[in-house]
C-alpha positions as CSV (number, residue, x, y, z in Angstrom):
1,X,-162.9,153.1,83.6
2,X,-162.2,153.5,80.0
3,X,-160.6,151.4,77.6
4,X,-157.6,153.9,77.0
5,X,-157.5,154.3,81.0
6,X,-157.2,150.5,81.1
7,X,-154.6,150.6,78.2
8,X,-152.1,153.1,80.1
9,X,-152.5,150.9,83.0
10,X,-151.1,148.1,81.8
11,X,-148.3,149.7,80.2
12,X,-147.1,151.2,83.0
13,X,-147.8,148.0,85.1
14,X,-145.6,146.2,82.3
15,X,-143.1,149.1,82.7
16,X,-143.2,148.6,86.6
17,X,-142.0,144.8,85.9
18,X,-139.7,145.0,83.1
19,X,-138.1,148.6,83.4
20,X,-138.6,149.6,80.1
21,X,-140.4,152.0,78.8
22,X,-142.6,151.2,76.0
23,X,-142.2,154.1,73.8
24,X,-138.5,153.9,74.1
25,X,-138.3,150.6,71.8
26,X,-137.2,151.3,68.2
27,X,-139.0,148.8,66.4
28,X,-136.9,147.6,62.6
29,X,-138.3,149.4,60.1
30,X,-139.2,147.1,56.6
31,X,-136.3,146.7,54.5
32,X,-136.5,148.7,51.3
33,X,-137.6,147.6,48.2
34,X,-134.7,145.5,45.6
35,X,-135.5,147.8,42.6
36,X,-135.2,151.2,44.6
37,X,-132.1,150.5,45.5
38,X,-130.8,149.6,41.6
39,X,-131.6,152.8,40.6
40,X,-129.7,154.7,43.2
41,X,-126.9,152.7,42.4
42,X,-127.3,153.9,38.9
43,X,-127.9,157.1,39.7
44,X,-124.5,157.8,41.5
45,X,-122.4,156.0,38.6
46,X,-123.6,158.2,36.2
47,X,-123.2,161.2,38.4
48,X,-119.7,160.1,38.5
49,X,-118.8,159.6,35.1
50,X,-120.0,162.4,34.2
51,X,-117.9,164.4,36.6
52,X,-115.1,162.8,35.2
53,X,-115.4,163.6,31.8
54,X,-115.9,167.3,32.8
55,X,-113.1,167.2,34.5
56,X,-111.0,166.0,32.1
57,X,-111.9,168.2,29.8
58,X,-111.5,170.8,31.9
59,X,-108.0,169.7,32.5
60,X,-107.3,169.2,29.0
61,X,-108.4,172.2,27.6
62,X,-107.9,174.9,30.0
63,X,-105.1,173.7,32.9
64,X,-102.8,171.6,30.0
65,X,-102.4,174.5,27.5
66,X,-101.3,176.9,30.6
67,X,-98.8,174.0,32.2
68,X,-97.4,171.9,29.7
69,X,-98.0,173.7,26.1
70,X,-96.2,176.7,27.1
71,X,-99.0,179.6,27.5
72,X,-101.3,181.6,25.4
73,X,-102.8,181.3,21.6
74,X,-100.9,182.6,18.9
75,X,-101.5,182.8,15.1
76,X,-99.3,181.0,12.9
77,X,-97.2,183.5,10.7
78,X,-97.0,183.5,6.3
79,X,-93.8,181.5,6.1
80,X,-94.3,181.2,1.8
81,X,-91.1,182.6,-0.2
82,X,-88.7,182.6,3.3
83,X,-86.1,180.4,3.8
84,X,-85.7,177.8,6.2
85,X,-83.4,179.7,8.9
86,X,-85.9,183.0,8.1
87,X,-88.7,180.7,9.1
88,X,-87.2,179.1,12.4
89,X,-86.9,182.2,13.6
90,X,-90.7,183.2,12.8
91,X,-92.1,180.5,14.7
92,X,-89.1,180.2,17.3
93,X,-90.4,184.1,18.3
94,X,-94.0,182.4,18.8
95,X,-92.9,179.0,20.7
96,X,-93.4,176.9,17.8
97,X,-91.8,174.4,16.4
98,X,-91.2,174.1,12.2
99,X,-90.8,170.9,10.8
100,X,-89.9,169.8,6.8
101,X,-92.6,167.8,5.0
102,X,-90.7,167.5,1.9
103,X,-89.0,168.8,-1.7
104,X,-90.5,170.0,-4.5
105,X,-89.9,171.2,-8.2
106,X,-91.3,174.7,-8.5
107,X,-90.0,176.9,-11.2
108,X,-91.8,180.2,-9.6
109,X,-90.4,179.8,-6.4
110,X,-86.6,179.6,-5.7
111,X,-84.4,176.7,-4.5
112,X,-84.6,176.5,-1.0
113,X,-87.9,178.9,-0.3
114,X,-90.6,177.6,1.5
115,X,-93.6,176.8,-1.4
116,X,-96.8,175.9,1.0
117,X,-97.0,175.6,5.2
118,X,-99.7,173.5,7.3
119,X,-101.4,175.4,9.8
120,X,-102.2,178.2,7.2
121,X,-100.6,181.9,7.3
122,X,-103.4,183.4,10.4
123,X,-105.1,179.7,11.8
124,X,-104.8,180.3,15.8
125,X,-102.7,177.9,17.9
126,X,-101.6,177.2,21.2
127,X,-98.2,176.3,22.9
128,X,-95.9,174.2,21.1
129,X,-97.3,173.6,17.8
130,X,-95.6,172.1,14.8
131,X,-95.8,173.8,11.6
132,X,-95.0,171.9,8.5
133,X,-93.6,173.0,5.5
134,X,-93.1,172.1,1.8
135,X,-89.1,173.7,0.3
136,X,-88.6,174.1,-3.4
137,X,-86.3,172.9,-5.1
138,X,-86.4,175.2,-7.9
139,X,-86.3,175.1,-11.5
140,X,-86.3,171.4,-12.6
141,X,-83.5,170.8,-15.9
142,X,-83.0,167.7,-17.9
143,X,-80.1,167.1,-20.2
144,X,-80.4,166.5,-23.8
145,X,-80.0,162.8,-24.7
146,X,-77.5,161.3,-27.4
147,X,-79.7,160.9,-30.5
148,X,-77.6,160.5,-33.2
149,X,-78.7,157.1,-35.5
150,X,-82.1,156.7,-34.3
151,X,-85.2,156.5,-35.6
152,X,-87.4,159.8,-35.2
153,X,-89.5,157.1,-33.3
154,X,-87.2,156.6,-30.6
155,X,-85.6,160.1,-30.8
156,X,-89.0,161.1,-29.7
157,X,-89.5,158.8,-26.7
158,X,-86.0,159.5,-25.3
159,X,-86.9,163.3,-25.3
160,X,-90.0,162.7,-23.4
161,X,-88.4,160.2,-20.7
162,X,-85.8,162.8,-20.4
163,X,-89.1,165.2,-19.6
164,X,-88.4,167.3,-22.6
165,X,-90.7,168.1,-26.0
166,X,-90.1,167.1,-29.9
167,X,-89.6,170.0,-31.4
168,X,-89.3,171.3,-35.2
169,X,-87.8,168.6,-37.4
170,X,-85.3,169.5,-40.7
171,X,-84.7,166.9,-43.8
172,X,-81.1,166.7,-45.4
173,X,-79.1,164.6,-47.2
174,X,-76.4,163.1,-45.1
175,X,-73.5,160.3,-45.7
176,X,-73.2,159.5,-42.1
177,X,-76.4,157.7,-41.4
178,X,-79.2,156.0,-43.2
179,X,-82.6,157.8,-44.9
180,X,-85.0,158.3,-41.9
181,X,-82.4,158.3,-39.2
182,X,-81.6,161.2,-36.5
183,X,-78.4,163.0,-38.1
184,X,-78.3,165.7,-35.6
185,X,-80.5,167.5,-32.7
186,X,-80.7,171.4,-31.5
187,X,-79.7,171.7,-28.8
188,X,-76.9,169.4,-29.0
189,X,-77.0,166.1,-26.7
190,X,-75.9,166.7,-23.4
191,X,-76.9,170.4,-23.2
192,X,-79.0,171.4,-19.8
193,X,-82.3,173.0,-20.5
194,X,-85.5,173.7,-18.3
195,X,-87.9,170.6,-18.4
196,X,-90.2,171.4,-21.2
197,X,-87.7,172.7,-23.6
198,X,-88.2,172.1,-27.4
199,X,-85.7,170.0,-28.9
200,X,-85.5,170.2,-32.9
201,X,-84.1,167.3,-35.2
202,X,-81.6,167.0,-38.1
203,X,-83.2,163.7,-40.2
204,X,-81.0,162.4,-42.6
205,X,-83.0,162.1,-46.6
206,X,-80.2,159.4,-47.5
207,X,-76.6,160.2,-49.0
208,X,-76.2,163.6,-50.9
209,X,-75.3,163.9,-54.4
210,X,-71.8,165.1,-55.1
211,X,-71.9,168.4,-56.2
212,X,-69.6,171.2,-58.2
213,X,-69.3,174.8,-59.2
214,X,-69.8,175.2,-62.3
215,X,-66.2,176.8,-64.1
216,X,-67.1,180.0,-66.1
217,X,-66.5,178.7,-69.9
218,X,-67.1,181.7,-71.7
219,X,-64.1,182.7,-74.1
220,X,-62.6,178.9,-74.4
221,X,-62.8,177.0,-77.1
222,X,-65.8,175.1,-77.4
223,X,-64.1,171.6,-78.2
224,X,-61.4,171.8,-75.4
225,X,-63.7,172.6,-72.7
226,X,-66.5,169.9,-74.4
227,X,-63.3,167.2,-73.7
228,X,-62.7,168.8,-70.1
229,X,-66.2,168.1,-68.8
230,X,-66.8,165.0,-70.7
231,X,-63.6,163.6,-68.9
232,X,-65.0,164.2,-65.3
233,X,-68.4,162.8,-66.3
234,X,-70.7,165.5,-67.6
235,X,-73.3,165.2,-70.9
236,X,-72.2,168.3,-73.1
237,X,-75.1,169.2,-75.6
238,X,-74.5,171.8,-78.1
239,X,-77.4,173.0,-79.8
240,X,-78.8,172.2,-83.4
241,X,-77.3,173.9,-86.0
242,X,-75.2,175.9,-83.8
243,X,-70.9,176.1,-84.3
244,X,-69.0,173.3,-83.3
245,X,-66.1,175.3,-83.1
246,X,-64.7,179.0,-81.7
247,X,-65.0,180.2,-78.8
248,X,-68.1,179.7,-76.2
249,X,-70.5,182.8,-75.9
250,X,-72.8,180.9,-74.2
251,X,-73.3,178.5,-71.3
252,X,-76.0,176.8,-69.1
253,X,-75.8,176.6,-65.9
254,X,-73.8,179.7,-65.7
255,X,-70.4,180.4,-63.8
256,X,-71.0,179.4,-59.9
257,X,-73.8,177.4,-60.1
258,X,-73.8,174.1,-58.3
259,X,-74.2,171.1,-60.4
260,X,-74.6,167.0,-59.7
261,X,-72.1,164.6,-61.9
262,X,-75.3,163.6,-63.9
263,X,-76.0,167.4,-65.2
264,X,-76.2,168.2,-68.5
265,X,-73.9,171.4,-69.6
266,X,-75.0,173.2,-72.7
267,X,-72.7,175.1,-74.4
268,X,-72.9,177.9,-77.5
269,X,-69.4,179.3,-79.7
270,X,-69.4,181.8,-82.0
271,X,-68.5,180.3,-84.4
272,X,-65.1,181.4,-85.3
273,X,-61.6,179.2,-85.0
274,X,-59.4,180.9,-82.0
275,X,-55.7,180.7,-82.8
């Protein structure tokens, strides 16, 4: 008898006894190894994160436009030189929504335009966006301060704060205010001009002489008139050797000119007594 005879013998005599059947028995299989089953743990957490993040931005950028921002992509219209209302009704047309960033001075575009938009004129958007704009406010003016008895110093520094320029400046005499001082300013003060605007001063050169028109002499005896202007406070000089009496032929200034208290008047006779 052979030993694999033998073998099958006693397996079925043992099967005889017990009523099992060897082959039958599952035996436990070894456990698997610590580190094997780390990784598969690993494995399937980043399997799910990173079917998470596709699905999220799956959601985000293809079902959320469609179901919450209203539809399809548009381009955002020019919305520069409209008005407000003009521009509501651009983007309303579009699903969008306009909103007001702020004022500015522009003197190219009118009060009340639109000067500059964010998203640009063309940028494609989708549902609901906001477009912001920037509204002139036009032409910016200043008025013309009150200059009169300052110094050309601080005439000049309340120009610029009132964000207008110095412009020409005039001497004259003036009894009103002292040498040096602002006497007068064109424009006048108060006077609305464009921010910018040239503003010329009057500057006073101290008080004015008084001054007269000279009378026209010529025919009158020398010695009356010579009393006449002496009285008021004029020199009369009558040249060397010429006439003291008879009637004047000559005069300097002549008739109309305008002369100081302090002038000298010459006068000239013929020489001959008028009776």
């Amino acid at each position: 008898m052979t030993r694999r005879r033998r073998g099958a013998e006693r397996e079925s005599a043992a099967s005889a006894v017990t009523g099992i059947d060897p082959h039958e028995i599952d035996l436990p299989s070894a456990p698997p190894a610590r580190g094997h089953r780390i990784a598969t743990t690993m494995s399937m957490a980043v399997l799910a994160i990173t079917a998470f993040a596709t699905g999220l931005f799956l959601f985000n950028d293809f079902v959320m436009p469609r179901f919450i921002h209203g539809g399809g992509e548009v381009r955002v219209p020019d919305l520069t030189n409209l008005t407000l209302a003009e521009a509501e009704k651009q983007v309303g047309a579009l699903h969008l929504q306009l909103s007001r960033a702020g004022e500015r001075f522009d003197p190219s575009v009118p009060s009340g335009f639109i000067l500059s938009q964010d998203p640009s004129e063309g940028t494609p958007v989708r549902g609901r966006r906001r477009v912001t704009v920037m509204v002139s406010l036009g032409e910016e003016f200043s008025s013309v301060p009150a200059l009169f008895g300052e110094s050309m110093r601080g005439a000049r520094l309340l120009i610029e704060r009132a964000g207008l320029t110095a412009g020409g400046l005039t001497r004259a005499p003036s009894d009103e205010v002292g040498e040096g001082l602002v006497v007068a300013s064109d424009p006048s003060a108060e006077s609305v001009l464009p921010r910018g605007t040239a503003v010329g001063l009057l500057v006073s050169t101290g008080a004015g002489r008084d001054e007269y028109v000279m009378p026209d002499l010529l025919g009158r005896e020398i010695s009356a008139a010579r009393r006449q202007l002496e009285a008021v406070g004029f020199r009369v000089s009558i040249p060397p050797g010429a006439p003291a009496g008879g009637a004047v032929v000559f005069q300097d200034p002549a008739a109309g000119a305008k002369i100081a208290r302090d002038a000298t008047i010459t006068l000239e006779a013929m020489g001959r007594v008028i009776r």
